[in-house]
N, CA, C and O atoms as a Tripos MOL2 file, in Angstrom:
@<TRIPOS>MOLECULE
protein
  292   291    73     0     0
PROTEIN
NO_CHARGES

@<TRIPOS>ATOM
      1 N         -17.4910   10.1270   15.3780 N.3       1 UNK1
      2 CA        -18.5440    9.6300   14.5000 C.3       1 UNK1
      3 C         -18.1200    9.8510   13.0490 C.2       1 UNK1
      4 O         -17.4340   10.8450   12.8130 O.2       1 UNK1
      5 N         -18.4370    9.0780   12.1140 N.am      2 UNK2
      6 CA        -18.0010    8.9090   10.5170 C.3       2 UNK2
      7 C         -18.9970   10.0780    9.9990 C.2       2 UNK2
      8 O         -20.1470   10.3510   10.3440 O.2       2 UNK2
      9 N         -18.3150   10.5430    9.2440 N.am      3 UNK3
     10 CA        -19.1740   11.3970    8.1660 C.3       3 UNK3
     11 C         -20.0240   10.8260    7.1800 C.2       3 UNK3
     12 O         -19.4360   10.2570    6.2610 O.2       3 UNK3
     13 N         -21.3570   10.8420    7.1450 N.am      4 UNK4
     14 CA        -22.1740   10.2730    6.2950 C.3       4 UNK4
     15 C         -21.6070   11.0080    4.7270 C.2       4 UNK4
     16 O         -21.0860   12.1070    4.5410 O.2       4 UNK4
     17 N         -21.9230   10.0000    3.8240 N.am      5 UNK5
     18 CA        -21.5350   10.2490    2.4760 C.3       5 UNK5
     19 C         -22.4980   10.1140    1.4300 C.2       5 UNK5
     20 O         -23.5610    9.5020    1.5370 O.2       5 UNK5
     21 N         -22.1160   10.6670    0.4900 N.am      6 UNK6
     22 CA        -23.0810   11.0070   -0.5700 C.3       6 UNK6
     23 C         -23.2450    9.2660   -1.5750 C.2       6 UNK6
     24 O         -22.3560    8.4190   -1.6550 O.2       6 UNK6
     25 N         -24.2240    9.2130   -2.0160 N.am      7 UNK7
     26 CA        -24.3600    7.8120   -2.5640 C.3       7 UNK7
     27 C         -24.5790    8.4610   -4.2690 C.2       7 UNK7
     28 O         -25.3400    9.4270   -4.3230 O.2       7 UNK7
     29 N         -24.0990    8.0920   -5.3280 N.am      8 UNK8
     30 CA        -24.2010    8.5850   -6.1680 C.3       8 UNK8
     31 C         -24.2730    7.6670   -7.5980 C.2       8 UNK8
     32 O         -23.2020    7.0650   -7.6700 O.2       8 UNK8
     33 N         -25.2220    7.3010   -8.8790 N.am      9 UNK9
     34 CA        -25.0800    6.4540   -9.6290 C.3       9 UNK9
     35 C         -25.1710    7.1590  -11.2690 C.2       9 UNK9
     36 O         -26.1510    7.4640  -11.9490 O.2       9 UNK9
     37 N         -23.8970    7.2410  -11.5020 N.am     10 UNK10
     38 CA        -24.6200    8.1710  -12.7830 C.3      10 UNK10
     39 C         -23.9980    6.6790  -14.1930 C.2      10 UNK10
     40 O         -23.1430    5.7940  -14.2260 O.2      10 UNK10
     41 N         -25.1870    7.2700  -15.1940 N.am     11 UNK11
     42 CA        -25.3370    6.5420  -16.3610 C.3      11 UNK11
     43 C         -25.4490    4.9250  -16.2840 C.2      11 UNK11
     44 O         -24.7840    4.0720  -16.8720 O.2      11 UNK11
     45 N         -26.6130    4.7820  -15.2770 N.am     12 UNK12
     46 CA        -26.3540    3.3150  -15.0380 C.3      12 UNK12
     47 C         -27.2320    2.5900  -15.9490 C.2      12 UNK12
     48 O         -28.4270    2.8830  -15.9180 O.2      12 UNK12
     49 N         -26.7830    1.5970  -16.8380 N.am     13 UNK13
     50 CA        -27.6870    0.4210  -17.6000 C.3      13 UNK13
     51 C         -27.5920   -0.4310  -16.8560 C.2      13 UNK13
     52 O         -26.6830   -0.7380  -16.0850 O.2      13 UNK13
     53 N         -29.1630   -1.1380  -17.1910 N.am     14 UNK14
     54 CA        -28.6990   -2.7870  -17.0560 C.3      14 UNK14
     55 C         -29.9030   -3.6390  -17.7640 C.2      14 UNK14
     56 O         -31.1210   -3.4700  -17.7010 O.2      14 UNK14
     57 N         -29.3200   -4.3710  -18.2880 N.am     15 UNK15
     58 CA        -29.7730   -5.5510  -19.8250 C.3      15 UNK15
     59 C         -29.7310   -6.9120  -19.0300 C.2      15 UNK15
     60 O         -28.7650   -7.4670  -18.5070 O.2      15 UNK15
     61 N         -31.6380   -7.4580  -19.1130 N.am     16 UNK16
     62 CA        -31.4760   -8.9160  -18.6770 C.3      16 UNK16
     63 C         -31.6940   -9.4870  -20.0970 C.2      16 UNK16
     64 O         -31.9490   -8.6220  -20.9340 O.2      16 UNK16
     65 N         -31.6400  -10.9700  -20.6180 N.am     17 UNK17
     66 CA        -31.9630  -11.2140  -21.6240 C.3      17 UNK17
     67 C         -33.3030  -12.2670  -21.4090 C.2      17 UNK17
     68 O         -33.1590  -13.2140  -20.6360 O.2      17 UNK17
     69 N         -34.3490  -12.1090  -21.9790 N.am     18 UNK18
     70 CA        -35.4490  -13.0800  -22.0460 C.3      18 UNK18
     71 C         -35.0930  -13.7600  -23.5990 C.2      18 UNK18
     72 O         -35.3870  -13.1900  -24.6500 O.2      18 UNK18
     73 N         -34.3730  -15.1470  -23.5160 N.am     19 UNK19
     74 CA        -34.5040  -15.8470  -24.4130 C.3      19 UNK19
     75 C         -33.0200  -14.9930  -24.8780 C.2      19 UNK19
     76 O         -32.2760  -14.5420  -24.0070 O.2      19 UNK19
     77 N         -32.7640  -14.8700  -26.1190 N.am     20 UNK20
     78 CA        -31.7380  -13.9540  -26.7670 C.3      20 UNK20
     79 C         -32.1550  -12.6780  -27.1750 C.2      20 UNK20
     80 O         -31.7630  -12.0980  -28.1880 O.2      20 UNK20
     81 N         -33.2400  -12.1180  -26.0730 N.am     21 UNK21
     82 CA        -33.8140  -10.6020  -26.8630 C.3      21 UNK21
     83 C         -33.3750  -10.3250  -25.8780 C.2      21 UNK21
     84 O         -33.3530  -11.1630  -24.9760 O.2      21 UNK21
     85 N         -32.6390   -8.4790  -25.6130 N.am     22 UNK22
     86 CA        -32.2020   -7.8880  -24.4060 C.3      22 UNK22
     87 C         -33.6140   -7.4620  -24.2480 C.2      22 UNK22
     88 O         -34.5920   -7.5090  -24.9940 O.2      22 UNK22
     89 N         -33.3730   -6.9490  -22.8030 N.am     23 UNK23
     90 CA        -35.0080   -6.1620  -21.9440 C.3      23 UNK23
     91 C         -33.8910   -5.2010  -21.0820 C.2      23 UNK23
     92 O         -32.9620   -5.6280  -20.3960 O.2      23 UNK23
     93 N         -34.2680   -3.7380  -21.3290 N.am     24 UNK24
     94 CA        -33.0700   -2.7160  -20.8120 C.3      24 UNK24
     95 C         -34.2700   -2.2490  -19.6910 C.2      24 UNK24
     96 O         -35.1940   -1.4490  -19.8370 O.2      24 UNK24
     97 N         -33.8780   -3.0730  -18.5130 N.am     25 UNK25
     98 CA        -34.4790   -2.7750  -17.1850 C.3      25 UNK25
     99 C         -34.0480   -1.1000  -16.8390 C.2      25 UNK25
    100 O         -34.7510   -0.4830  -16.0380 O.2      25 UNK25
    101 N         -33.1280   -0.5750  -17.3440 N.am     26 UNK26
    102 CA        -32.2370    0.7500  -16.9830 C.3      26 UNK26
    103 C         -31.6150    1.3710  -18.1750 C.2      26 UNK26
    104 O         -30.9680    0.5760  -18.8570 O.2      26 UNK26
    105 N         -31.6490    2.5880  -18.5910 N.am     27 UNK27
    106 CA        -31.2970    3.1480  -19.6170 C.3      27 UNK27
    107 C         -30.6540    3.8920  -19.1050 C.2      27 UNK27
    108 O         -31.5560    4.4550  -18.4850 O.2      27 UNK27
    109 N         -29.3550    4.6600  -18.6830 N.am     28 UNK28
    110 CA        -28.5440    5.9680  -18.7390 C.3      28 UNK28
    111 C         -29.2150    6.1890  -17.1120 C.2      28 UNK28
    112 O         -28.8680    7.3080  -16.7340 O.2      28 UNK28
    113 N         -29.7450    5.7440  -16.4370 N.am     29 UNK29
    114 CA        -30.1230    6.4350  -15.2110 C.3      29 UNK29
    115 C         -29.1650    6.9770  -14.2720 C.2      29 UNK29
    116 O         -28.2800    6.1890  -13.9380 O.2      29 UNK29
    117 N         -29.1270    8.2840  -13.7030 N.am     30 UNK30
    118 CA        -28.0150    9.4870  -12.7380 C.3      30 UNK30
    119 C         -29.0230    9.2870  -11.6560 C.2      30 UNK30
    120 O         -30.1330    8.7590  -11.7220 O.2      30 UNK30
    121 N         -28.3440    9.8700  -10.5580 N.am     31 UNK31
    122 CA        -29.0350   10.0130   -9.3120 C.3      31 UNK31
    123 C         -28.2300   10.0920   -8.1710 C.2      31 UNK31
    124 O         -27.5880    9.1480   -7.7120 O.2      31 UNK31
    125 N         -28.2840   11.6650   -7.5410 N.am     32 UNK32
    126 CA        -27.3820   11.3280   -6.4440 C.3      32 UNK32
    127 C         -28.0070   11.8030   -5.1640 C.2      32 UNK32
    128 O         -28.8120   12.7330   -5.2050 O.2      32 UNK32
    129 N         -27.6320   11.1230   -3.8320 N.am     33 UNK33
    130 CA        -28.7230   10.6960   -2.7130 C.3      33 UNK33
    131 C         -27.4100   11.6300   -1.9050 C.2      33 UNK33
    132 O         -26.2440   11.2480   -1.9930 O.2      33 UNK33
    133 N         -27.7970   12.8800   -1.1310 N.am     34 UNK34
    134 CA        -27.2270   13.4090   -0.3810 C.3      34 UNK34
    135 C         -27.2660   12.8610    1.3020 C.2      34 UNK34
    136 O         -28.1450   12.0940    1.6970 O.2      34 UNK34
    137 N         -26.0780   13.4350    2.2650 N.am     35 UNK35
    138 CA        -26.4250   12.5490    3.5840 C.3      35 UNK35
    139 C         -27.9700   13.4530    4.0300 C.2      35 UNK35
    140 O         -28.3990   14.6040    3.9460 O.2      35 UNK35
    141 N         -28.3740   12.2810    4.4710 N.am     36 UNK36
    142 CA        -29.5860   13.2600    5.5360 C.3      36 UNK36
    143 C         -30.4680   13.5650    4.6060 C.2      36 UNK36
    144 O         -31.1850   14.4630    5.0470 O.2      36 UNK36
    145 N         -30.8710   13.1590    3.1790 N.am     37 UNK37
    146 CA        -32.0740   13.5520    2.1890 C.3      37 UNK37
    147 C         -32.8850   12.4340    2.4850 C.2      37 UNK37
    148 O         -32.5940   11.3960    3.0790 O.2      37 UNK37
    149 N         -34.4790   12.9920    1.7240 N.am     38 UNK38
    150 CA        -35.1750   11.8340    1.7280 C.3      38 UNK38
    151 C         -35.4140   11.4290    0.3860 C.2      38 UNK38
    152 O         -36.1070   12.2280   -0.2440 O.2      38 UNK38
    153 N         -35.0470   10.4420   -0.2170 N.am     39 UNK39
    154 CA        -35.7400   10.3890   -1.7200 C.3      39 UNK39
    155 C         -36.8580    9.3390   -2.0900 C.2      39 UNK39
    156 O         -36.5970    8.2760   -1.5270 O.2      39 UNK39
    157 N         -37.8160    9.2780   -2.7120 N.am     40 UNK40
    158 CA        -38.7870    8.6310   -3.1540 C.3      40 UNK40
    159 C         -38.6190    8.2460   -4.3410 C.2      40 UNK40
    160 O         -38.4870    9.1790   -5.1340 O.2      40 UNK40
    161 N         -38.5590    6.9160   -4.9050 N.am     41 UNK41
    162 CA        -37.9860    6.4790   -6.4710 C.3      41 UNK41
    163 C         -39.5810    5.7480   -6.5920 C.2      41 UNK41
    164 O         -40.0460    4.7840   -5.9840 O.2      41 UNK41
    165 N         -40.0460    6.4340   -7.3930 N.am     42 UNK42
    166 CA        -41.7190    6.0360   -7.6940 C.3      42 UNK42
    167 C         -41.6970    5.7850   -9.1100 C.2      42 UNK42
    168 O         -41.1170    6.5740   -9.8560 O.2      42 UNK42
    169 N         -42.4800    4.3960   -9.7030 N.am     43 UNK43
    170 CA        -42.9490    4.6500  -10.9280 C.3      43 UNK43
    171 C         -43.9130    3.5840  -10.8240 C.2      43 UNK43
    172 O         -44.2140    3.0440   -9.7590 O.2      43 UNK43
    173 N         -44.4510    3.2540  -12.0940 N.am     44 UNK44
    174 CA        -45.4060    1.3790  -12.5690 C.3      44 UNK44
    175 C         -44.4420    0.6930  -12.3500 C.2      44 UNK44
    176 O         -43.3130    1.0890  -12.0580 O.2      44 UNK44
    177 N         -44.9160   -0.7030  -12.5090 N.am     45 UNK45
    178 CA        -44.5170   -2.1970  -11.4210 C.3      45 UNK45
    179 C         -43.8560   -2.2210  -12.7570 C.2      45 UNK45
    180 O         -44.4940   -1.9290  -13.7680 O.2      45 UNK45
    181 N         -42.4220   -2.6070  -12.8010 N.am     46 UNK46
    182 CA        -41.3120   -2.8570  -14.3730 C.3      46 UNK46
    183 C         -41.2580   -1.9790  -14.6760 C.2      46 UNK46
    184 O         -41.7040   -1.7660  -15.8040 O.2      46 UNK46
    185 N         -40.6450   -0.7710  -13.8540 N.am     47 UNK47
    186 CA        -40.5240    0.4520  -14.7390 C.3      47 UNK47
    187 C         -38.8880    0.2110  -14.1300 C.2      47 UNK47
    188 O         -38.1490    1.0610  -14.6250 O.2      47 UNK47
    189 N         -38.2890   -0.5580  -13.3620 N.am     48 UNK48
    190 CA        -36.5850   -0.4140  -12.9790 C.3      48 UNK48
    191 C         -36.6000    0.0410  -11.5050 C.2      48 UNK48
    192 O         -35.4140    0.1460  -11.1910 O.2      48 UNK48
    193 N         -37.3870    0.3650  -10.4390 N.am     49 UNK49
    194 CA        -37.3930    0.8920   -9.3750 C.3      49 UNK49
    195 C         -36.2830   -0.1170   -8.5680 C.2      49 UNK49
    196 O         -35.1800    0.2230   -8.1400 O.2      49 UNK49
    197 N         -36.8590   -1.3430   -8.4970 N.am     50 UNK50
    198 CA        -36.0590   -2.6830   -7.6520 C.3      50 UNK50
    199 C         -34.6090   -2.5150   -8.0030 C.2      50 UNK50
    200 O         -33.6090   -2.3280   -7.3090 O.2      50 UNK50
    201 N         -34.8270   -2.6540   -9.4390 N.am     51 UNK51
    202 CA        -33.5070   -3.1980   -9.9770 C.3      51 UNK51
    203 C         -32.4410   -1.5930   -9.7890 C.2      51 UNK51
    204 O         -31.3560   -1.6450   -9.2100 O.2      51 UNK51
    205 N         -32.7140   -0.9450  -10.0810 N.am     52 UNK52
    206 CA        -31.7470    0.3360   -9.6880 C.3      52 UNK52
    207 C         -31.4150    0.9150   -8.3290 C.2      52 UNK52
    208 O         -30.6550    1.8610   -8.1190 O.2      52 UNK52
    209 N         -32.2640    0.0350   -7.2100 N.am     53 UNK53
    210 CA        -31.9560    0.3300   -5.6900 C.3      53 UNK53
    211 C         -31.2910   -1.3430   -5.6520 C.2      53 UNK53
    212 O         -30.5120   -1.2510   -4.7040 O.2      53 UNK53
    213 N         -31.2010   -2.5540   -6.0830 N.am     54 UNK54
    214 CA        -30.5680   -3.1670   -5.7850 C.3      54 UNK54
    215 C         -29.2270   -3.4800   -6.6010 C.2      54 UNK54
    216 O         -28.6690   -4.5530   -6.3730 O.2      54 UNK54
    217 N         -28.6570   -2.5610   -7.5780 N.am     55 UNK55
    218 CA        -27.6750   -1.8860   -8.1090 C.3      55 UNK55
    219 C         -26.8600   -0.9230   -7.4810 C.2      55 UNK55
    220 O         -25.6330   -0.8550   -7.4050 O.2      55 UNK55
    221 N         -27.8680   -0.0930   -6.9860 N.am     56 UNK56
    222 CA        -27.3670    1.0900   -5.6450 C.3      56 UNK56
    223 C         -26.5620    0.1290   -4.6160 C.2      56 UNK56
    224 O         -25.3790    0.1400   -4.2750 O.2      56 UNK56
    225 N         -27.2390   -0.3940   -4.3870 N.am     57 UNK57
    226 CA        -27.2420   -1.5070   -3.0920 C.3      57 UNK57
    227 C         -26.0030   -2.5270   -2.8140 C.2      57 UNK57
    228 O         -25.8220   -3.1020   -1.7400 O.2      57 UNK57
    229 N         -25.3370   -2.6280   -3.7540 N.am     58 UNK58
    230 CA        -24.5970   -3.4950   -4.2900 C.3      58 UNK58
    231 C         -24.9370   -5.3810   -4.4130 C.2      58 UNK58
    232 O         -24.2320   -6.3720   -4.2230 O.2      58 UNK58
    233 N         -26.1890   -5.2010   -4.7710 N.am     59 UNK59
    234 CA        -26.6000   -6.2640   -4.8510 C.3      59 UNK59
    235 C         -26.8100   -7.1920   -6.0350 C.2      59 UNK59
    236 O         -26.6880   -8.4170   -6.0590 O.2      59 UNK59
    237 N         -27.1650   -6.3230   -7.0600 N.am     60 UNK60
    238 CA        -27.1190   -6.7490   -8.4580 C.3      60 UNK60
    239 C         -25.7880   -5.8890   -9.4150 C.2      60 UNK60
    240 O         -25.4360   -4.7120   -9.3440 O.2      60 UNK60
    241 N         -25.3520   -6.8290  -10.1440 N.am     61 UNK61
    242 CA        -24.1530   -6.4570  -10.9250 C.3      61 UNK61
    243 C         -25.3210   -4.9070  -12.3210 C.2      61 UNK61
    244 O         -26.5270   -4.7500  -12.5080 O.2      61 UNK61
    245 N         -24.1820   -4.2510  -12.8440 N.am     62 UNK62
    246 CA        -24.6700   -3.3610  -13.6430 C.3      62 UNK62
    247 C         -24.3440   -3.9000  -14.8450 C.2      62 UNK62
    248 O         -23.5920   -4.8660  -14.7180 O.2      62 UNK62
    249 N         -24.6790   -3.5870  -16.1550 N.am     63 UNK63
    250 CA        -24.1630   -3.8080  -17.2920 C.3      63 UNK63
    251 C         -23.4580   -2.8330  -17.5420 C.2      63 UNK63
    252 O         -22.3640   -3.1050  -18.0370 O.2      63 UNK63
    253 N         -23.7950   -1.3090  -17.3020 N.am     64 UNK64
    254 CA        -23.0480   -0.3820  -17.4440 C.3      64 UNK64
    255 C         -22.9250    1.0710  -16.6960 C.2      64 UNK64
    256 O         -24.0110    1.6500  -16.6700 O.2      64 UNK64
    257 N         -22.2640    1.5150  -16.3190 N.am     65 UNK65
    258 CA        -22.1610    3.0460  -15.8320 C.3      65 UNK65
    259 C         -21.5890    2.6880  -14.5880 C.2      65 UNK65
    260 O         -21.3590    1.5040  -14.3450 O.2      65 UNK65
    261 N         -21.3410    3.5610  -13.7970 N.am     66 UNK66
    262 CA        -20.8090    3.5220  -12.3460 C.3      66 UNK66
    263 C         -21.6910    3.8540  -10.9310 C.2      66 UNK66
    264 O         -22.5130    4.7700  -10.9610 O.2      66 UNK66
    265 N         -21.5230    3.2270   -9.9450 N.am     67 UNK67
    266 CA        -22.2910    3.3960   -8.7700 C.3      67 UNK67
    267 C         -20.7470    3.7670   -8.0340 C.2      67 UNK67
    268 O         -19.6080    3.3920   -8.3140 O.2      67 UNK67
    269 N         -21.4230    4.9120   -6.6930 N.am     68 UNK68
    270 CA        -20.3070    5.0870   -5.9620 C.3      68 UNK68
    271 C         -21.0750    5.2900   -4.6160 C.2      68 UNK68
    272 O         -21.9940    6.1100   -4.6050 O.2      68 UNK68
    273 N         -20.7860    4.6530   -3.5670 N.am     69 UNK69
    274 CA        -20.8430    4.2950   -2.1270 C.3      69 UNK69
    275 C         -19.8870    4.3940   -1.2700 C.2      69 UNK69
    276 O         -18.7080    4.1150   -1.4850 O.2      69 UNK69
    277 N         -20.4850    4.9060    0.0170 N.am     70 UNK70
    278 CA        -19.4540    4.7700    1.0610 C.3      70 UNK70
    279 C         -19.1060    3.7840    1.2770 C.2      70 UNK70
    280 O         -20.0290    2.9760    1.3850 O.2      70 UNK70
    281 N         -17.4250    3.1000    1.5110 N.am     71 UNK71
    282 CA        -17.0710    1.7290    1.4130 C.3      71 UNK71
    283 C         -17.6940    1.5940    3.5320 C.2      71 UNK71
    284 O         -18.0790    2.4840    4.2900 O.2      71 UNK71
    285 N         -17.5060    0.1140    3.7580 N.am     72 UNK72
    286 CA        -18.2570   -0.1440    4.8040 C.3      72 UNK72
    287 C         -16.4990   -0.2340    5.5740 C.2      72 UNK72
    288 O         -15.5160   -0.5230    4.8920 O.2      72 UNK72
    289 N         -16.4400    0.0370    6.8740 N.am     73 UNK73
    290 CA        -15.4170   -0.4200    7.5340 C.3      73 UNK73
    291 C         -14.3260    0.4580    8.1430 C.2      73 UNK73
    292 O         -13.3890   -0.0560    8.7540 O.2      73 UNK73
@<TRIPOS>BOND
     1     1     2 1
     2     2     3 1
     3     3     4 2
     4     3     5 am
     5     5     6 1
     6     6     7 1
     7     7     8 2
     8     7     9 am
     9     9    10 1
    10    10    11 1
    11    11    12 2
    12    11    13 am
    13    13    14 1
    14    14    15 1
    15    15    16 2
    16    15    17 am
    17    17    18 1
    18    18    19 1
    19    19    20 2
    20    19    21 am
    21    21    22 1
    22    22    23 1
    23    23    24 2
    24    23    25 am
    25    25    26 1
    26    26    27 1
    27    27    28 2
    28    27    29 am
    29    29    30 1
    30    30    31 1
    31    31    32 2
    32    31    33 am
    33    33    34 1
    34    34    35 1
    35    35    36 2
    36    35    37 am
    37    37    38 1
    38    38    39 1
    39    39    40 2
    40    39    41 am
    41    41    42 1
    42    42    43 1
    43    43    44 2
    44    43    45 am
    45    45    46 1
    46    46    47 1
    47    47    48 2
    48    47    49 am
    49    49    50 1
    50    50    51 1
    51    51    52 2
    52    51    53 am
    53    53    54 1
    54    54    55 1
    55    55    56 2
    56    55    57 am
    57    57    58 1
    58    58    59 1
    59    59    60 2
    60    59    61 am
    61    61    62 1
    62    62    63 1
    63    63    64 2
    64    63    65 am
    65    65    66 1
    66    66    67 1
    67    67    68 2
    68    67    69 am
    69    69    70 1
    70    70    71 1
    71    71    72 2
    72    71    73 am
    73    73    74 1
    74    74    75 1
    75    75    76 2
    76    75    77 am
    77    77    78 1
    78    78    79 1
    79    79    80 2
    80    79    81 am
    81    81    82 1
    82    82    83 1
    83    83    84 2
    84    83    85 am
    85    85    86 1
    86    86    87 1
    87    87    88 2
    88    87    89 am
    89    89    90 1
    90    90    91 1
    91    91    92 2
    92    91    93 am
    93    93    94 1
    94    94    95 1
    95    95    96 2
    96    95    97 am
    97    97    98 1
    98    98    99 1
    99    99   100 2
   100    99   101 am
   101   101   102 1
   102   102   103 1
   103   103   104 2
   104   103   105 am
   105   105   106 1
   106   106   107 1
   107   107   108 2
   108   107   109 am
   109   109   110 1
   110   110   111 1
   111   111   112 2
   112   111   113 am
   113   113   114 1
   114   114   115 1
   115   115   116 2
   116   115   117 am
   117   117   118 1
   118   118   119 1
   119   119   120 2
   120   119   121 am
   121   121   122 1
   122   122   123 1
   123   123   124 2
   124   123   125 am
   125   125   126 1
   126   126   127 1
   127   127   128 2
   128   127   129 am
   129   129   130 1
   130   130   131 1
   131   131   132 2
   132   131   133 am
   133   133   134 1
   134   134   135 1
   135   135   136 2
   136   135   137 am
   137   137   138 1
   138   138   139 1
   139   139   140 2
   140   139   141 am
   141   141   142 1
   142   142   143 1
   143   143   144 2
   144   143   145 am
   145   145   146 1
   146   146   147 1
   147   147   148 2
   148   147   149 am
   149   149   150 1
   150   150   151 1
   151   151   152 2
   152   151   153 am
   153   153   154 1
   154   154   155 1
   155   155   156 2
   156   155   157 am
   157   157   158 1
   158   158   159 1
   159   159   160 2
   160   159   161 am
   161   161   162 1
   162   162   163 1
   163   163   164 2
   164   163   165 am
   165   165   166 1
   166   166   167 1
   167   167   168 2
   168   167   169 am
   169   169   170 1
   170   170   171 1
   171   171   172 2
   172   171   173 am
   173   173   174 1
   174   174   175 1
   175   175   176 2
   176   175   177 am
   177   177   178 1
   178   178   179 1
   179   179   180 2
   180   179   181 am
   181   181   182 1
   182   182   183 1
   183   183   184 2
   184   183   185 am
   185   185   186 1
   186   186   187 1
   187   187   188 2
   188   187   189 am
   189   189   190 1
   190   190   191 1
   191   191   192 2
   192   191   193 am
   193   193   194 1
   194   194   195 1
   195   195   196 2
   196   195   197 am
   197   197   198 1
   198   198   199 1
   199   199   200 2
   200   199   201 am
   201   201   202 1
   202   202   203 1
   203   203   204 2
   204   203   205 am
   205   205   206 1
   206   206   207 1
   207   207   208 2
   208   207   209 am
   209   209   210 1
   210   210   211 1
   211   211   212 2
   212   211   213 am
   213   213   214 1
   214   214   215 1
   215   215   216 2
   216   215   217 am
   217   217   218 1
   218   218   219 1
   219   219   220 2
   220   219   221 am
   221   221   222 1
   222   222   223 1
   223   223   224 2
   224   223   225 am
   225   225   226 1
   226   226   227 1
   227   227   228 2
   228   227   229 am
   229   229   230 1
   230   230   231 1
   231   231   232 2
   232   231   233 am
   233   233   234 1
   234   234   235 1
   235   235   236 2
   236   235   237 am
   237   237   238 1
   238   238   239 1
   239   239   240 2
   240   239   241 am
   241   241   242 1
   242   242   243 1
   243   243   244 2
   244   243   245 am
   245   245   246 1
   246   246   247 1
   247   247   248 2
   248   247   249 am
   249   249   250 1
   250   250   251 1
   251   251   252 2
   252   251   253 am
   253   253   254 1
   254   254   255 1
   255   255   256 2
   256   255   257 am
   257   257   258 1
   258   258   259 1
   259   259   260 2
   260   259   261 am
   261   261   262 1
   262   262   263 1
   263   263   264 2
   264   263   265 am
   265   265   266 1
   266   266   267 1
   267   267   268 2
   268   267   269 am
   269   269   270 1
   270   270   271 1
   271   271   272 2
   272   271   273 am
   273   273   274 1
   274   274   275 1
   275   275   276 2
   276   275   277 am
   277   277   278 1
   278   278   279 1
   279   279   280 2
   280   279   281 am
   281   281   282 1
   282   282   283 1
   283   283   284 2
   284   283   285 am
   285   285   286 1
   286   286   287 1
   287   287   288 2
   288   287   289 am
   289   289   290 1
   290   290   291 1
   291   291   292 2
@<TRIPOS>SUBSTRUCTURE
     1 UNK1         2 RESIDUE 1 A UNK
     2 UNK2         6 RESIDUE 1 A UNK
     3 UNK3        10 RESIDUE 1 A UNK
     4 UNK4        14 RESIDUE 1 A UNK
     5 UNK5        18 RESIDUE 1 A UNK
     6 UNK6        22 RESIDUE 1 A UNK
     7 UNK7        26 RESIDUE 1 A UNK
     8 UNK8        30 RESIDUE 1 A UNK
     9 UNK9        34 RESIDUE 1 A UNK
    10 UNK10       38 RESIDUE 1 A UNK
    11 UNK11       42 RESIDUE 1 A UNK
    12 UNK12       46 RESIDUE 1 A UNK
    13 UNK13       50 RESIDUE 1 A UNK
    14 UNK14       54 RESIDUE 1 A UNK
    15 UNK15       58 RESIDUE 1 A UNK
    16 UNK16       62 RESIDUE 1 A UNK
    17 UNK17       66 RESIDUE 1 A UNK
    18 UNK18       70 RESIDUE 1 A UNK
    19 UNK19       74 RESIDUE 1 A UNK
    20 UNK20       78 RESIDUE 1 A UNK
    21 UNK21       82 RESIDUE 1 A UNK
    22 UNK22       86 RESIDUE 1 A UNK
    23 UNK23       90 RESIDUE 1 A UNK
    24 UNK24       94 RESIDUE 1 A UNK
    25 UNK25       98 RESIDUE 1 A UNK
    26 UNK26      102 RESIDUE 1 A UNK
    27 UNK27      106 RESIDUE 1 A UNK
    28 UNK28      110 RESIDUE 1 A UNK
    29 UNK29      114 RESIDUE 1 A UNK
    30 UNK30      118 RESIDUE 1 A UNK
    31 UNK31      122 RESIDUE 1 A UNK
    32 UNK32      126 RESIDUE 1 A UNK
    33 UNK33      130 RESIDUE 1 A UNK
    34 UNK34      134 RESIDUE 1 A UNK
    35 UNK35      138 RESIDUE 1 A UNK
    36 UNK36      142 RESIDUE 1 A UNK
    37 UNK37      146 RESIDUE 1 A UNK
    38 UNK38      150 RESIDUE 1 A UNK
    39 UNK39      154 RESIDUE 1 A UNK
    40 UNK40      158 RESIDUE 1 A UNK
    41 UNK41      162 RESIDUE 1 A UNK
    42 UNK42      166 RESIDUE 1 A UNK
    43 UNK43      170 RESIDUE 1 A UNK
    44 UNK44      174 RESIDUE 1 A UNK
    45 UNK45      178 RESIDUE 1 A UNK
    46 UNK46      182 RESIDUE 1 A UNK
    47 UNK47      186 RESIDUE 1 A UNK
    48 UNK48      190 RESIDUE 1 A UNK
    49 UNK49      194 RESIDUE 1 A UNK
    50 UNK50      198 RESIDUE 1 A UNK
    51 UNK51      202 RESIDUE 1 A UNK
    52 UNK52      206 RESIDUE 1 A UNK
    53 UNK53      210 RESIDUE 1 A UNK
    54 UNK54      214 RESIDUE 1 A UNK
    55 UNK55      218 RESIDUE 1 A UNK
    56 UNK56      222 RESIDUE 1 A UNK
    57 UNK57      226 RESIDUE 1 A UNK
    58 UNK58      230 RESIDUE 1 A UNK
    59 UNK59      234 RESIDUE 1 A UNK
    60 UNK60      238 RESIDUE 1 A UNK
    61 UNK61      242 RESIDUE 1 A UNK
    62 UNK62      246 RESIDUE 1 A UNK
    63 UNK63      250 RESIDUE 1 A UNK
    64 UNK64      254 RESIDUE 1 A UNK
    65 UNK65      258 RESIDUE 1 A UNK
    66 UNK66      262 RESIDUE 1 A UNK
    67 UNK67      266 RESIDUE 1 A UNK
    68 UNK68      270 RESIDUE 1 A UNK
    69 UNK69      274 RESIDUE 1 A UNK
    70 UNK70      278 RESIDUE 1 A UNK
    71 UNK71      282 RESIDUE 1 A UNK
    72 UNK72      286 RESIDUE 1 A UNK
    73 UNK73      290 RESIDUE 1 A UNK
């Protein structure tokens, strides 16, 4: 059996633009998800919750900082 791995995102931005004004969905956000933890990412509706689990996720590109994941395979 594979060793579960640590999921980890430190200093992550990310900038959509409405029109030519940036909107910083993510400022500097860290966070690291141990194997076997439970975490709860709670805030108000546009506070970045989506967008920083589908960053985690590898689903949405970052503007800045690094995400690190167990590769699949």
């Amino acid at each position: 059996m594979a060793e579960a791995a640590t999921v980890e995102a430190r200093e992550v931005s990310k900038v959509f633009f409405s029109g030519s004004d940036p909107v910083w969905a993510l400022d500097g956000v860290s966070l690291t998800l141990d194997p076997g933890s439970f975490t709860c990412i709670v805030g108000p509706s546009g506070c970045g919750k989506s967008t920083l689990l589908r960053i985690m996720g590898g689903l949405e590109p970052l503007t800045s900082g690094e995400v690190r994941r167990p590769q699949s395979g």
